[in-house]
Structure formats: C-alpha cells, structure tokens
C-alpha positions in Angstrom: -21.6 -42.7 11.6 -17.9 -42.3 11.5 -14.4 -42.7 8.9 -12.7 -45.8 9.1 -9.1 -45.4 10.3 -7.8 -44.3 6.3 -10.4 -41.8 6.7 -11.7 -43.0 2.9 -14.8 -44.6 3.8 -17.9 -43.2 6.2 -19.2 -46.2 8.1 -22.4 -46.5 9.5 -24.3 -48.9 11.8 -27.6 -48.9 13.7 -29.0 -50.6 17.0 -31.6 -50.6 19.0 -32.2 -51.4 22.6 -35.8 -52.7 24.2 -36.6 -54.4 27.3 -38.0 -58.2 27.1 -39.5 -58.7 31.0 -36.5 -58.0 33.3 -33.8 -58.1 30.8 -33.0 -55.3 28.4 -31.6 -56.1 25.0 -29.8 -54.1 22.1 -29.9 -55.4 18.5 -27.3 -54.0 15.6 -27.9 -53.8 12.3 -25.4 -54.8 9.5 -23.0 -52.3 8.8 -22.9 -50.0 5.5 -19.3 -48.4 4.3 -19.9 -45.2 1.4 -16.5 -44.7 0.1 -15.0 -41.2 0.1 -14.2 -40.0 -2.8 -12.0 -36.9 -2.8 -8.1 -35.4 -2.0 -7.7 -35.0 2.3 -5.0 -32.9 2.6 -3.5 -32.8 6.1 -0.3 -30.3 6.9 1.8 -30.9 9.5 4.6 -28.5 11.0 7.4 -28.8 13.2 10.8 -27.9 14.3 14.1 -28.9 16.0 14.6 -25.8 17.8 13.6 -25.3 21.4 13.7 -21.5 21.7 14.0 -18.5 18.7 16.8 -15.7 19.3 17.4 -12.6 17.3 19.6 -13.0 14.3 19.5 -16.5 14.4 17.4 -17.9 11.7 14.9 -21.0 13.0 14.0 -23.7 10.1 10.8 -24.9 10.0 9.3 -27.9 8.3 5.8 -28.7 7.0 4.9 -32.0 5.8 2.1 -31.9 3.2 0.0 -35.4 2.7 -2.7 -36.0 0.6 -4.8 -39.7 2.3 -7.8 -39.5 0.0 -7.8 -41.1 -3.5 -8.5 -37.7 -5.7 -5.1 -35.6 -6.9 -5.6 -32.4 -5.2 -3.6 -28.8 -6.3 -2.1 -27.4 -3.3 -1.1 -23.4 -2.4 1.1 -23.7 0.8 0.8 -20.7 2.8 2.5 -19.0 6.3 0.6 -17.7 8.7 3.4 -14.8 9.3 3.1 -13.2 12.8 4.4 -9.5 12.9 7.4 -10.4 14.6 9.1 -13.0 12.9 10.2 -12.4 9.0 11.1 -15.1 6.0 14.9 -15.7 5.5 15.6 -15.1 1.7 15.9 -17.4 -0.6 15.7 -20.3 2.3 12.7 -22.4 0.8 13.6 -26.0 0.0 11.0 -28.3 -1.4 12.0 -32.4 -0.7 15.3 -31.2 -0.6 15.4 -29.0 -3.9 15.8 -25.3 -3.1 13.1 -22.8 -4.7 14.6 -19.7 -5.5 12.8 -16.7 -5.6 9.7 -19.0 -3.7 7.4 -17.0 -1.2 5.0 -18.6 1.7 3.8 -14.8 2.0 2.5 -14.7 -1.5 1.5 -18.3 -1.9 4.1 -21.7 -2.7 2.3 -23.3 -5.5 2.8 -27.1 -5.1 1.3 -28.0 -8.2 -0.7 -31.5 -7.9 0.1 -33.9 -5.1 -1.5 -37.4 -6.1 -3.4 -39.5 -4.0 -1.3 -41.3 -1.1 1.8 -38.7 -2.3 3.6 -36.1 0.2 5.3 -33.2 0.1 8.0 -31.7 2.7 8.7 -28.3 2.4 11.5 -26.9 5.0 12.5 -22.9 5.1 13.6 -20.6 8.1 12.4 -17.5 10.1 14.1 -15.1 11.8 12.9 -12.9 14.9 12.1 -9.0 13.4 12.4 -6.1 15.4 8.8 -6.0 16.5 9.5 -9.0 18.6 11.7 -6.7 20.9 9.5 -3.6 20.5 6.1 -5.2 21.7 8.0 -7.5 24.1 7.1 -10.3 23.1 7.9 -14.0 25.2 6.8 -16.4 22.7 6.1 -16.8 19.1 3.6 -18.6 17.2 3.7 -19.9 13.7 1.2 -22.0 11.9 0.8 -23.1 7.8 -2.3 -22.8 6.0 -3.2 -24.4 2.2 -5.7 -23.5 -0.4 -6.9 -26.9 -1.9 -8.7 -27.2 -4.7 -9.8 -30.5 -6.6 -12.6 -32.1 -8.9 -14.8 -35.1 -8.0 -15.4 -37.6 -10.5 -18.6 -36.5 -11.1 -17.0 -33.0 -12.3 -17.8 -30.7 -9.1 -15.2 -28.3 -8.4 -14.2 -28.3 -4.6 -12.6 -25.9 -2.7 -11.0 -25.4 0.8 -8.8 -24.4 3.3 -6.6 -26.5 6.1 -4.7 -25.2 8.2 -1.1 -27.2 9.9 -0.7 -27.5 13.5 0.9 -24.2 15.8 4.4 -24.6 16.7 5.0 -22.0 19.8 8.9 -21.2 20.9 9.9 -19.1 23.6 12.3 -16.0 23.1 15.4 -16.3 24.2 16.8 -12.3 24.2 20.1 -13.7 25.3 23.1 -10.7 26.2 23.4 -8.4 23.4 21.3 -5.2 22.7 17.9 -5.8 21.1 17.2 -2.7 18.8 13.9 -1.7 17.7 12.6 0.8 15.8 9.1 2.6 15.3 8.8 4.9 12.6 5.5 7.0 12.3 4.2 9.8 9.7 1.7 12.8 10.5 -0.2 12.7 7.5 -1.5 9.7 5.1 -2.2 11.7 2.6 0.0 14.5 1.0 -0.1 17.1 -1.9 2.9 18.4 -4.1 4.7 21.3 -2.3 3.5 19.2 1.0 5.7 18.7 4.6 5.3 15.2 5.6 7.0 14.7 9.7 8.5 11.8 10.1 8.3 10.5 14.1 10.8 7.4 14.8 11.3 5.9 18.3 14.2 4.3 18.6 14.8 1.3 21.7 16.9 -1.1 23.2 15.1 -4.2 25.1 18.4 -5.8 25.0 20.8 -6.8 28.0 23.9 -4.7 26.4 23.9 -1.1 25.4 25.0 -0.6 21.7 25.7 2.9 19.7 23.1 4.1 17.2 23.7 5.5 13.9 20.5 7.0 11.9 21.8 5.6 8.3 18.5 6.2 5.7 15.3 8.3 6.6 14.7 9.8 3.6 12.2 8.5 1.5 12.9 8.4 -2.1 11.2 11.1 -4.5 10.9 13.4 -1.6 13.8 15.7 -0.4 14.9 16.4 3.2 14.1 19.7 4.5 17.2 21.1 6.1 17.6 21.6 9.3 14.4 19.9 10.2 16.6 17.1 12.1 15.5 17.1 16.4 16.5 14.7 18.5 14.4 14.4 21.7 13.1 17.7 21.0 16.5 19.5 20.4 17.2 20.8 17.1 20.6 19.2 16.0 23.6 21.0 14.7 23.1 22.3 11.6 24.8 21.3 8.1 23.2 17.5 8.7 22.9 15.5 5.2 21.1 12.7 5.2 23.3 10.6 3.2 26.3 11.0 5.5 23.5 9.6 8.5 23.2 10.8 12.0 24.6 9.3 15.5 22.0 8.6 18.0 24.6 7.8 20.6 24.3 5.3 23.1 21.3 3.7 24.2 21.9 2.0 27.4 19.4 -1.4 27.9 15.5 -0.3 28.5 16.4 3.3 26.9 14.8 4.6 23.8 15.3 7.9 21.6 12.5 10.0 19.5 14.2 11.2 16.5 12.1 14.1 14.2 12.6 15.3 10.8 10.5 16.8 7.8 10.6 16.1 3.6 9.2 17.9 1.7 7.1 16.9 -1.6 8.3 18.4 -5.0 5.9 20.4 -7.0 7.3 18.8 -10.1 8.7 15.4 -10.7 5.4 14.0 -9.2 4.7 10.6 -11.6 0.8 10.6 -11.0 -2.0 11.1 -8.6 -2.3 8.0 -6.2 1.6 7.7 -6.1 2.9 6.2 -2.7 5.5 7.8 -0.7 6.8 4.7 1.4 9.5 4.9 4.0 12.0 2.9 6.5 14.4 4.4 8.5 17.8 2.1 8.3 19.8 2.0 11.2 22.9 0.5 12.7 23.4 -0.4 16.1 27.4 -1.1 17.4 27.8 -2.8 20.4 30.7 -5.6 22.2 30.9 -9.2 21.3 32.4 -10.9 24.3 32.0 -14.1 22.5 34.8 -13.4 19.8 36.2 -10.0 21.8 35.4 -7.5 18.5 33.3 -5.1 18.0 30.0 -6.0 16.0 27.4 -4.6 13.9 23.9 -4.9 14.1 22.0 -3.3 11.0 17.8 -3.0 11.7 15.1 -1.4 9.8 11.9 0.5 11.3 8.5 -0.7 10.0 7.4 0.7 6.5 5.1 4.0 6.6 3.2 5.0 3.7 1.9 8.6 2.6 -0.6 8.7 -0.6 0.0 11.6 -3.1 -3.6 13.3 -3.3 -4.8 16.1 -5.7 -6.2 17.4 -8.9 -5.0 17.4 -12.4 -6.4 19.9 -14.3 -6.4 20.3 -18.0 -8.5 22.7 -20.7 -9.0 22.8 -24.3 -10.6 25.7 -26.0 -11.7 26.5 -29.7 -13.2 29.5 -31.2 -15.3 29.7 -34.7 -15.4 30.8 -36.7 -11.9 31.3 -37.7 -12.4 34.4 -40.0 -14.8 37.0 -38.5 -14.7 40.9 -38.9 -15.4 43.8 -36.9 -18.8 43.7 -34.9 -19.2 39.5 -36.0 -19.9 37.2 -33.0 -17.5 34.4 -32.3 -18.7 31.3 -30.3 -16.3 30.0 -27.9 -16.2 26.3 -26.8 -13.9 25.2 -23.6 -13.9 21.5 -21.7 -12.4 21.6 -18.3 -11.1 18.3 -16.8 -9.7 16.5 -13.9 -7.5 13.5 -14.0 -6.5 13.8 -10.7 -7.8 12.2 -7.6 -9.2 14.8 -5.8 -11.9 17.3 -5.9 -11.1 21.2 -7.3 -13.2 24.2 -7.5 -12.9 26.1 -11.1 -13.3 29.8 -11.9 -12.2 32.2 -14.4 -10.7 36.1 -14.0 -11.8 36.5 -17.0 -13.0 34.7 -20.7 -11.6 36.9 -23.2 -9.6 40.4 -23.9 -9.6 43.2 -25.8 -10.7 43.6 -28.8 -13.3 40.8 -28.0 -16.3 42.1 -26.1 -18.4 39.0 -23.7 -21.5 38.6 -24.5 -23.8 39.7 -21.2 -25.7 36.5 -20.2 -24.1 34.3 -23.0 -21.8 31.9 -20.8 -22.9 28.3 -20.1 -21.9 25.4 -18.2 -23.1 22.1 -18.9 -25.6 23.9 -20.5 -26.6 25.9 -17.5 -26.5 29.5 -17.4 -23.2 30.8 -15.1 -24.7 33.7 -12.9 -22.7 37.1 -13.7 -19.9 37.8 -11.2 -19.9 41.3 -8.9 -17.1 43.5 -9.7 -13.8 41.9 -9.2 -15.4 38.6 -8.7 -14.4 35.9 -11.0 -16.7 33.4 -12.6 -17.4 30.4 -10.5 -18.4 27.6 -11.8 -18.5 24.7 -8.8 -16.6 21.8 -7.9 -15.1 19.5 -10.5 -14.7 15.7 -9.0 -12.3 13.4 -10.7 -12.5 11.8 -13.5 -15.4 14.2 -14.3 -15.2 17.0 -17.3 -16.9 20.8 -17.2 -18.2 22.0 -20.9 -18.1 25.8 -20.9 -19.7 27.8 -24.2 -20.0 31.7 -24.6 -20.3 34.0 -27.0 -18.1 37.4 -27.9 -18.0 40.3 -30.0 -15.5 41.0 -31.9 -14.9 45.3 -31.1 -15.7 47.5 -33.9 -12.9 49.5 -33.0 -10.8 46.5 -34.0 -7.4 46.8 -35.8 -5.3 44.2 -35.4 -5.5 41.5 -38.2 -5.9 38.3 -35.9 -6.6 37.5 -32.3 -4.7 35.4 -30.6 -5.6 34.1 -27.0 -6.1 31.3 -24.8 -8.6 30.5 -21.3 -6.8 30.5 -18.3 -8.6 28.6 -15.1 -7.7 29.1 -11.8 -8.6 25.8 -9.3 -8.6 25.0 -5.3 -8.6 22.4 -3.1 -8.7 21.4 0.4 -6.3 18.7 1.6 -5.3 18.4 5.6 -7.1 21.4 6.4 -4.5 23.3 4.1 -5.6 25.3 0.7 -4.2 24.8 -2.2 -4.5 26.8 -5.5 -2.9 26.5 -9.4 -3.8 27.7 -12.6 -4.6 25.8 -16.2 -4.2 27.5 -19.2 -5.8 26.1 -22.4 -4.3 25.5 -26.1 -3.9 29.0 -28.1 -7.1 30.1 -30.6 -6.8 32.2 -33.3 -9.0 34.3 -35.1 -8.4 36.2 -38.5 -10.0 39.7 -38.9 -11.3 40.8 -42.0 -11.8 44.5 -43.2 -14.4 45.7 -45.3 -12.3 48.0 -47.1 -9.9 45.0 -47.4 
C-alpha cells in the first residue's frame, strides 16, 4: 500500500507468485485507490544566509502548504534554541508585517484552504549564550499545531514539524560579551538578603571595557556596600543607578561580580510575588571598520527568586456585651493564614486584668489546649495555608472589678522556617468591648 504522488489517495495492489514446472510466475491484482480525505500540512524552512554573527540579525523563511483537500487552522511555532533570540517586531506574513506577532507564543494563521500556502519570513539574532556556551553552530527548526474536522465531523489533531536549517558561527573580530547572572536562594522572605553572583566574559577576538549599568532588581533595594569584585570589596559610596566599571576584559577573560538586595518588610504586594532580575551591561570596545569607538549593550539571563511566607490575620468577639462583676464571658477567636507558607501559632496570654481565664476552658478546633508551664505561652501547632484555627475560652469577669468597660484585643505571635533562617511576627485581632454593670448601679 502507498500515496499516489499528491499524497490524496492510498493505493493498493496485490500479487502473487507460484511456480508452474520450471518456471515461476507472479500474478497482480487490479488496483484499488481510497481517497484521502483531510488537510496535510507540510512546513518548510530556509534561509539565504551562510553563517550567523553576533548583532547581525539572520531572516528566516518558512513556507506553510496545505496538499490535502480539507481547510486546516494552523499555529506556526519556533523551535527557539537558547542562543539565538527573535528580532522585534520582524514577523512578516506574504509580505504584510505582523506587529506585535510572536513564534514564541504561537502565530495563529487562521485557516489555510486546501491547495493554499502561506510564507511567513522573520529574523533571529545570535544571544549571548551563543558566546558563553561556545557554541559553533546553531540549529533552528518550525513546528505547527494543526487542527481540522473530517467530513464525517471528527475533530483531528496534530503536530508537524519544518525541516532544521544549521549555520555556523562566525565570531568575526570584535569582543563577544557574555554574561551569567546567578542567585543563592529561590525562595525569599520579607526582611530577606538575596546574593546576586554574575560572571562576566569575553570569547571575542578584541578586548572591550565593561560597565555594570542595572543589577538591581526592582522592588528590592541594594544593600550598600555589598558591591565585590573578584572577591574585593569595592570602594565604598557605589549607587547602583550611576553603574559600576568592570574595566577591561581582554579576549578569553571573565570577571565575578557580587552584590546583595535586600527584601523590604513592607511594600511586599502578596505571597508568591516573583523577584526577577538581569544585570544590563555595556561593553566599549574599537571599530576598525569605521575608526570610532562603539558600544555594545548585553543583558545576563533572567534569575527569579519567589517571595515565600505567612499572612496572618485574627478576629475575636466576646459575649455577651454587658456582664457584671463575677459573670462569665465566652470568647471566640479564628486564626488564619493567607500566606503561602506554613507558621506555628501561640499566645502570651488570652486576656488581662480584670478578666480572670477560666482553668481548662480554652479550645482549638474543639480540642482541649493543654495548660502552658510558667512562662510558657499557649501553643497551638502549625497553621498551613489557606487553613483557619478556631480558638474558644471562657473568663471571669474579677469581682474586684471597677472599671465600667473592658476593652482588649488577642494578640498571636507566629514562626516560620524559610532557608534554614527563623522568622517570627505578631497578629493582633479587632478590639472587643465589654460593658460592666454594678449592682448598686
């Protein structure tokens, strides 16, 4: 069985062979065609360069043809390899240009009809991980997400892929900067140090000078005089938005740059929040082609630190709202977390003078709370997020009361554990109040 040459059609044939005597025969049978009936969508890439150099953007083309008789919706994807990046805004579709278009994200081609194609042309450029992992050659290859019905109403789905167009690297005589930017956490809490590490290289043929232009990642702040530079503290008085001189870095040298931000305590949006960084840099360095000095701006890869810890919150009522000397008063308190990591709750204390605690009264969850040792506080366990702690007790109001209202509120103190660091805080709930009545009043 095979398709016929417009790949439309599977065509089948039988034969046999037997032996008559001394002769041997083969026999065929007629021949059946079963048409095909569905979109074949074939991709095809290709470009007029012979080699890729840095800076210098490289178009590609991909030719998009659909040789089945269904209409077929197309999704044209690129197969981006780490060290080549898109060229913005450089997407052209039969000659029309696509702003704001993405082959990372998806190019929705809408539907391409049966016998139609569609020639979509956009450029690369080589990124700094090209010169940072050495790299001789660069692949680059198109995928598509097809997707069509059959006439009998079957949704089908699939995937092709285009052809691999390899070029060679062509480093050519100017500096090749790199940079390599690493964190020593991936997971931070407010009041948190976060070390940034970045390597800095040149795998070029020239030497260039290197300016440090943007390290510090927004919503964090710089701690001062955290700046070292192969191990050497720098001078002090360094602000990160004037930037810092690496010097020169002669071809095959490389630089490890250090510096710390910290994490406010307040300011922070939200557990979960990302703290994502890329060190900008600038490399200078001689153009013998026009005689001038030139520029060569680079960015490190993106690090990304995720905020981690607990939210706490309480709300506390007391009843009843009128009570007088020796009456009991029950108290009612829910403990929360919103955060995204685990805390441990206790309590100094539940209530102050003139309210006395009822010995054996105090409940979580329904479960009685063991009484604390002297200066212990009470302990009542890990609260997970998302998850809520309901707390009920009972007190007596003193009978040598004589005030005319209570006024109060529970305070909890919390803990967690992030990086092998402790961390504590306090939640305080909403105010009660309590009237006292006399009986003399």
């Amino acid at each position: 069985m095979s398709a016929d040459r417009y790949g439309n059609q599977l065509v089948n044939q039988s034969h046999i062979k037997y032996d008559a005597g001394s002769l041997r025969y083969t026999t065929y049978s007629n021949t059946v065609g079963i048409p095909i009936v569905g979109a074949i969508v074939t991709l095809e890439k290709e470009t007029a360069e012979s080699q890729a150099s840095p800076g210098v953007p490289v178009q590609y083309a991909v030719s998009v043809r659909n040789a089945g008789n269904l209409a077929a919706d197309v999704v044209l994807y690129d197969e981006l390899p780490s060290e080549m990046a898109f060229v913005p805004n450089s997407i052209r579709r039969d000659g029309v240009p696509v702003p704001g278009g993405s082959l990372e994200e998806g190019l929705p081609l809408g539907s391409v009809g049966a016998g139609e194609s569609v020639r979509v042309v956009f450029q690369l450029v080589l990124a700094p991980s090209a010169a940072a992992e050495n790299r001789e050659t660069v692949g680059n290859r198109m995928k598509a997400d097809v997707s069509f019905t059959t006439s009998s109403g079957r949704p089908v789905k699939e995937t092709v892929y285009s052809n691999t167009v390899v070029l060679p690297i062509a480093w050519g005589e100017k500096p090749v900067l790199y940079a390599k930017l690493s964190a020593d956490v991936s997971k931070a809490a407010p009041g948190d140090r976060i070390r940034y590490t970045l390597l800095v290289g040149n795998d070029g043929k020239e030497p260039a000078r290197v300016q440090l232009i943007d390290f510090i990642p927004m919503g964090t702040l710089y701690v001062p005089n955290s700046l070292r530079v192969e191990g050497q503290w720098v001078r002090a008085g360094v602000h990160p938005e004037d930037g810092y001189p690496l010097g020169r870095l002669a071809p095959g040298e490389s630089v490890v740059v250090e510096w710390y931000v910290s994490v406010p305590v307040v300011g922070v949006e939200s557990p979960g929040q990302i703290v994502a960084n890329a060190a900008g840099l600038r490399g200078e360095y001689a153009d013998y082609e026009s005689g001038r000095p030139a520029w060569q701006p680079f960015e490190s890869n993106k690090v990304f630190v995720e905020l981690w810890f607990p939210v706490i919150d309480a709300k506390a009522k007391a009843n009843p709202k009128t009570a007088v000397p020796e009456e009991t008063l029950e108290f009612v308190s829910v403990v929360g977390n919103s955060g995204n990591l685990a805390a441990s709750i206790a309590a100094d204390r539940l209530v102050a003078a003139p309210l006395l605690l009822v010995p054996g009264s105090l409940r979580a969850d329904g479960a009685p709370v063991p009484e604390p040792g002297r200066g212990e506080p009470f302990r009542f366990g890990e609260l997970a997020p998302s998850a809520a702690l309901r707390l009920t007790f009972q007190a007596i109001v003193s009978p040598l009361a004589t005030t005319r209202s209570i006024r109060g509120h529970l305070a909890f103190q919390y803990a967690y554990r992030l990086n092998g660091r402790v961390y504590s805080g306090e939640a305080s709930t909403n105010p009660y109040a309590v009237a006292i009545v006399y009986d003399d009043e």
